[in-house]
N, C-alpha and C positions, 0 to 999 in steps of 0.2 A: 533630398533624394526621396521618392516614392516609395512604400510598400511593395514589395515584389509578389507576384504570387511562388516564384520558389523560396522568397523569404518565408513568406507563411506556412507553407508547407515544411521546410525545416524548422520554423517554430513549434509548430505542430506534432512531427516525429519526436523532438525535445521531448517537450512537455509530455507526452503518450511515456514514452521512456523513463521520467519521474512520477509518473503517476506507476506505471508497473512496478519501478524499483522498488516505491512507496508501499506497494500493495505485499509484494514479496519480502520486504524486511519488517512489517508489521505482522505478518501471518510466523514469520521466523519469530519475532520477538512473542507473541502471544499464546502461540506451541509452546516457549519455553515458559513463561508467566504461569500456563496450566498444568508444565511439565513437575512443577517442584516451587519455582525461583518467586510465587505468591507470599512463600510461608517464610522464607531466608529473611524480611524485614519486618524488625517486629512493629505490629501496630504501632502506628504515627510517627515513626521514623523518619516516611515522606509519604506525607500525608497528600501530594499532586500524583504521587505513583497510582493508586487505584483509580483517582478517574481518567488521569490518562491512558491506561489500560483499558478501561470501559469505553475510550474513544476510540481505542487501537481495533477492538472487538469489534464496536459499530464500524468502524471503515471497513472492515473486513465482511461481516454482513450484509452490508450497503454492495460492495461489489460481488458477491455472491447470488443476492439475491433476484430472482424470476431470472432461474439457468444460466446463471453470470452473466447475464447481460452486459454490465458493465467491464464488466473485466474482459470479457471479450471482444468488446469495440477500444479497450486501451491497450489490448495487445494487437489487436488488429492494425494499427497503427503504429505503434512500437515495433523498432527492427530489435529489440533486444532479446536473447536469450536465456535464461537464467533459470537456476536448480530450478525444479519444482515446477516449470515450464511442460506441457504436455505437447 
């Protein structure tokens, strides 16, 4: 069976829809990382915690940056709604 083009297009929405959820549960987790929840583990308890946070930061950067560009072509695409949604 072929590729469809409505196949692609609903892979497409998909994926828009993981990349938003992505974007909105890392900006939630990283609020709270700056909120307090840095200091709750003492040095090198999990020592992959802080660069995964440093990666949470950059993806969050990354879609923010030059007027959200990014983030606005994955919501663009995205039917989903979600807190923090303007």
């Amino acid at each position: 069976m072929a590729y469809q083009n409505s196949d692609f297009d609903a892979d497409a929405v998909k994926t828009a829809r993981t990349l938003h959820l992505a974007y909105r549960r890392c900006s939630y987790l990283l609020d709270r990382w700056y909120g307090g929840m840095n200091t709750e583990f003492p040095s090198g308890t999990y020592p992959d915690l802080n660069n995964f946070m440093s990666r949470v930061a950059e993806l969050i950067s990354d879609y923010e940056a030059n007027s959200s560009a990014k983030l606005n072509t994955v919501m663009a695409v995205s039917d989903l709604t979600l807190p923090g949604d303007v």
